[in-house]
C-alpha positions, 0 to 999 in steps of 0.5 A: 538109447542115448536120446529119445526116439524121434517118431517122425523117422520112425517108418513102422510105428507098430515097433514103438512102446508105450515108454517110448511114446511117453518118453517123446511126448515129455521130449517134445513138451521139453523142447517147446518150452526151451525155445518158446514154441507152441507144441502145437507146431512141432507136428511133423509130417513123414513125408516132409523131409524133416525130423522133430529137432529140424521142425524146433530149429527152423520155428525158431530161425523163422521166428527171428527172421521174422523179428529181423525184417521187422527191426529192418522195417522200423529202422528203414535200414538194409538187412545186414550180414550178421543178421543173414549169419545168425539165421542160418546159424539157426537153421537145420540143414537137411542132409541132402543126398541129391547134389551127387555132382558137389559132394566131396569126395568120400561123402554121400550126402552134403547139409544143403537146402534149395528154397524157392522154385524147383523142378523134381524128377518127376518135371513137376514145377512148385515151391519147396515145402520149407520155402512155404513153411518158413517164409520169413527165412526166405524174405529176409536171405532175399531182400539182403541181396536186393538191399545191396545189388550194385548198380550193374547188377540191378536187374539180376533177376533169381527164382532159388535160393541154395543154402549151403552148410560147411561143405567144399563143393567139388568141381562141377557145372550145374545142370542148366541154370537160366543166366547167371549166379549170385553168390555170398559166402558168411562165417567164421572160417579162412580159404573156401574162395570160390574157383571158377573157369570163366570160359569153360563152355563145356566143350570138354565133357571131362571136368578134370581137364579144366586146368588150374591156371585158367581158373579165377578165385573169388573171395566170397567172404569179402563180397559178391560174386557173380558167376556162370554157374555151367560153367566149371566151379568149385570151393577151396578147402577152408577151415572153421564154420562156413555158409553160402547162399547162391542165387539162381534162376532154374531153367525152366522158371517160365514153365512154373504154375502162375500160382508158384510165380505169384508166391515167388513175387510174394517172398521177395524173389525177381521172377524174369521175363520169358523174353529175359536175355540170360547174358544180360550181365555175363557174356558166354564163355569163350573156350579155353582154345582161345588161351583167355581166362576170362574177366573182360569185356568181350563183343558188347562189353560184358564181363565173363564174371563180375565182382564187389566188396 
């Protein structure tokens, strides 16, 4: 082998010899002390989605991010974009073959992470299991948006968090998000603006007859997007290294346990009201029958998307 065996992967340990359980405890004390970790906390659980390298990895993002709001705190300043940027640099993503309707063509799974509230197949309502691991990561991706949300925008309200690893999302909607999107992208890359066809009100099933001249680019490495995420979007091919995060609400956030509600409020998340209006800040779309492209205000003055450098 090229590299030791990582034994939380492994599904039938009666397979492993004794050289490769002394090869991994020497790996795992070698690990520990590169990164300045307790050996202790590089127990990984099989059922936890995470291998050893991802658990050193994400100790260490957690680690800094800690560092990060506390250097924020002391220093009464916001956090900034680099410090978002090197968190998620240090960060494992999982290779996530769930997101069937972002993968790019040719692609069975894509490096994302969902932190936050979610539902799972099963309709069960909780917290991701990296959200409780780490909560530094997320506080401090949560209070960077928060520190910086335009006075329009003040009461945008989100439950999840996406993380998202140099991948162009294919066209798509989102299954059924409450309200709209907050998104960001930070890197060292060119392209990757988000396109978005403001006034896709899905009354076309086929998403390949959305028509490019009705769709918006946003440049997402210059600023904040506010979106309708079902409605159509996707990512422009890019070169070089990119990330993004979006900030969303589930649809079925006021179904959530009262106990994940309080651990949202706990990391910085902005839980709505069950009475929240989710065109607050987004008008609903149009149609493209109309012949609009969207971006004005409609009835009530609302923008089908809003924009800030």
């Amino acid at each position: 082998r090229e590299e030791p065996l990582d034994i939380s992967q492994v599904q039938d340990e009666s397979k492993l010899t004794e050289v490769d359980m002394a090869i991994h405890r020497w790996y795992k004390r070698e690990l520990a002390k590169k990164h300045g970790l307790n050996i202790d906390d590089l127990l990984v659980s099989k059922d936890g989605g995470e291998s050893l390298i991802m658990r050193v990895h994400r100790l260490v993002a957690q680690r800094n991010a800690k560092a990060r709001l506390e250097a924020a705190s002391r220093e009464d300043r916001p956090i900034s974009e680099d410090e978002v940027y090197q968190t998620l640099t240090e960060w494992a993503f999982a290779r996530n073959p769930n997101r069937v309707n972002v993968q790019p063509d040719g692609q069975d799974w894509v490096w994302s992470d969902t932190l936050g509230l979610v539902r799972d197949r099963l309709g069960d309502i909780h917290l991701t299991k990296p959200t409780k691991s780490y909560p530094e990561v997320t506080m401090l991706i949560n209070k960077y948006l928060f520190d910086r949300l335009p006075a329009e925008a003040r009461t945008f309200k989100w439950t999840s968090l996406n993380l998202n690893c140099n991948y162009a999302a294919k066209l798509h909607r989102d299954g059924n998000n409450f309200g709209p999107s907050m998104i960001k992208a930070f890197g060292e890359f060119s392209g990757g603006e988000l396109n978005y066809w403001p006034e896709d009100d899905r009354a076309t099933d086929k998403l390949e007859q959305l028509k490019e001249k009705d769709r918006v680019q946003l440049d997402l490495k210059g600023g904040l997007a506010l979106f309708n995420g079902n409605s159509g979007h996707s990512v422009q091919d890019f070169k070089g290294s990119r990330y993004s995060i979006v900030y969303f609400t589930i649809g079925a956030y006021d179904r959530a346990p009262q106990e994940a509600k309080a651990g949202l409020g706990d990391l910085g998340f902005r839980v709505p009201a069950s009475s929240e209006d989710p065109r607050a800040l987004l008008r609903a779309p149009r149609g493209y029958a109309a012949g609009k492209k969207g971006g004005g205000g409609g009835a009530g003055g609302s923008p089908a998307w809003r924009y800030w450098k």
